[in-house]
C-alpha positions as CSV (number, residue, x, y, z in Angstrom):
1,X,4.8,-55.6,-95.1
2,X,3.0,-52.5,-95.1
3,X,-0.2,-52.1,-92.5
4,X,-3.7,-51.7,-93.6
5,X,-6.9,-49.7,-92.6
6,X,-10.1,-52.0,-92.6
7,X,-13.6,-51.6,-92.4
8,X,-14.1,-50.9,-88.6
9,X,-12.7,-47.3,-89.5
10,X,-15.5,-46.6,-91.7
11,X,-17.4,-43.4,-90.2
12,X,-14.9,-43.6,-87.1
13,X,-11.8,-42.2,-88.2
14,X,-10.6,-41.7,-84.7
15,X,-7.4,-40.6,-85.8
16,X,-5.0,-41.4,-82.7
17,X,-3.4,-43.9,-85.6
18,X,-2.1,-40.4,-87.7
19,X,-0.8,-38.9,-84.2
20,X,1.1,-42.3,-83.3
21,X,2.5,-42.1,-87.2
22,X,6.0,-41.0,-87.2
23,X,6.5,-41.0,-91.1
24,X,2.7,-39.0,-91.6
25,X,1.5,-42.1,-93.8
26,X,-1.9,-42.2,-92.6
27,X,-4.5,-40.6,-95.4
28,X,-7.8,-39.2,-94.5
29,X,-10.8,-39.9,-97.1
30,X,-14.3,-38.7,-96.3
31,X,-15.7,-42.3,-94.3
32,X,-12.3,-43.5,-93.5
33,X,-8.6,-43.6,-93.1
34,X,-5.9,-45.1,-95.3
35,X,-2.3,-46.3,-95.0
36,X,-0.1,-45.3,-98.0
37,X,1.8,-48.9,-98.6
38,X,4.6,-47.0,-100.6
39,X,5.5,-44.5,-97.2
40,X,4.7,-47.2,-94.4
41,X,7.5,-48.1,-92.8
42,X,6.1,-51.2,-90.7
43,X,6.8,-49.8,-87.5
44,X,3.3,-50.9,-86.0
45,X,2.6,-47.6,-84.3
46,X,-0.5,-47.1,-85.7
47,X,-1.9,-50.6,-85.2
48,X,-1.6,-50.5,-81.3
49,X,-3.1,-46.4,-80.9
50,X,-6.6,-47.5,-83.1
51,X,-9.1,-47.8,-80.7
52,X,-11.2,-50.2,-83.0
53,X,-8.8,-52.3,-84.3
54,X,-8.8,-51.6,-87.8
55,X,-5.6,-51.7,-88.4
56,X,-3.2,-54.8,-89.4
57,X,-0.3,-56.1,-91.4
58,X,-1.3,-56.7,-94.8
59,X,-0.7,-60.4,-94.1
60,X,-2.8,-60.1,-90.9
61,X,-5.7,-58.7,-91.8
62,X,-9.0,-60.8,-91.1
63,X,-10.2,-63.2,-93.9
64,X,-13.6,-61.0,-94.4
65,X,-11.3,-57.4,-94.8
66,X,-9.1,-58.9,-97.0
67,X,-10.8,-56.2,-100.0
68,X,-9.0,-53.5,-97.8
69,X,-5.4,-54.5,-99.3
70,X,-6.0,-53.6,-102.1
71,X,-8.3,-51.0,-101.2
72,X,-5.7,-49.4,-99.5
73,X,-3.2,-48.9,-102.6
74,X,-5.9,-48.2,-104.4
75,X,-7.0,-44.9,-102.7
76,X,-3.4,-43.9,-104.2
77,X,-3.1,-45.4,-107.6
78,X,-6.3,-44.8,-109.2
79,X,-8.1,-41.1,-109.9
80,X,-10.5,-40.7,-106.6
81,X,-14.1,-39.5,-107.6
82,X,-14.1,-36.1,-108.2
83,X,-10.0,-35.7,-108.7
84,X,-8.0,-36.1,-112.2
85,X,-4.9,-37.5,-110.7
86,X,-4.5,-40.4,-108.9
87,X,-2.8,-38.9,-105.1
88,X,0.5,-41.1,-105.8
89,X,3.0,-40.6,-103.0
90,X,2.1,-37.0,-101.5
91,X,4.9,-37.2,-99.1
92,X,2.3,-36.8,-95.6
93,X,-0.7,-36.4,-94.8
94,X,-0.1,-33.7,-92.4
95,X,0.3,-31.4,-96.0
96,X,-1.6,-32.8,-97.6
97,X,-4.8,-32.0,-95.4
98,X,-8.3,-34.1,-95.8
99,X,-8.9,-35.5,-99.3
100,X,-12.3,-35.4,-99.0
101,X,-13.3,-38.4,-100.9
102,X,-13.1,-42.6,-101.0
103,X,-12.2,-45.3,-103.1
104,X,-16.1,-46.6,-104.1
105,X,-15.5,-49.8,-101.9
106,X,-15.7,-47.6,-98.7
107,X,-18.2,-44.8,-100.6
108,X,-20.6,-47.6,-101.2
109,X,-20.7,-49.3,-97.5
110,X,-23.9,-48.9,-95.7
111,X,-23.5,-46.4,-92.6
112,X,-23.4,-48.0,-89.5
113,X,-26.0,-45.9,-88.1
């Protein structure tokens, strides 16, 4: 089962989760993070290095961040705002660089501020 990123990363993004990564799965939106479920390899690094404990197995995650799966694949599979294509399966992050945009789940939460 692939890990997830939940709403405690919304306006953290601490990132120690993309260092820990050794397959460079770990997506970074404008608010938050996100865990491509199609290049995780359930290795768990990421979930132990996130300082806010975002981060959990897709059958783990907490009953009230349970949007997040889907949220997750979704940042993938659908057309972000502002983009044509959907991102698919970049092959890392790393190249890929900062997308610069969320899926409207984590665009529309309030800041925390």
């Amino acid at each position: 089962m692939p890990y997830v990123i939940a709403e405690p990363c919304i306006d953290v993004m601490d990132r120690s989760c993309m260092e820990e990564c050794p397959v460079d799965c770990i997506y970074e939106g404008e608010r938050k993070l996100y865990i491509n479920p199609l290049e995780c390899i359930d290795c768990g690094a990421c979930e132990s290095a996130c300082p806010v404990e975002a981060i959990a197995q897709d059958r783990k995650v907490e009953d009230e961040h349970t949007a997040f799966i889907e949220d997750n694949l979704r940042f993938f599979a659908d057309p972000l705002p502002g983009r044509d294509d959907a991102l698919g399966q970049p092959g890392g992050a790393m190249s890929l660089g900062p997308v610069g945009a969320d899926t409207e789940l984590v665009a529309g939460y309030e800041s925390r501020g």
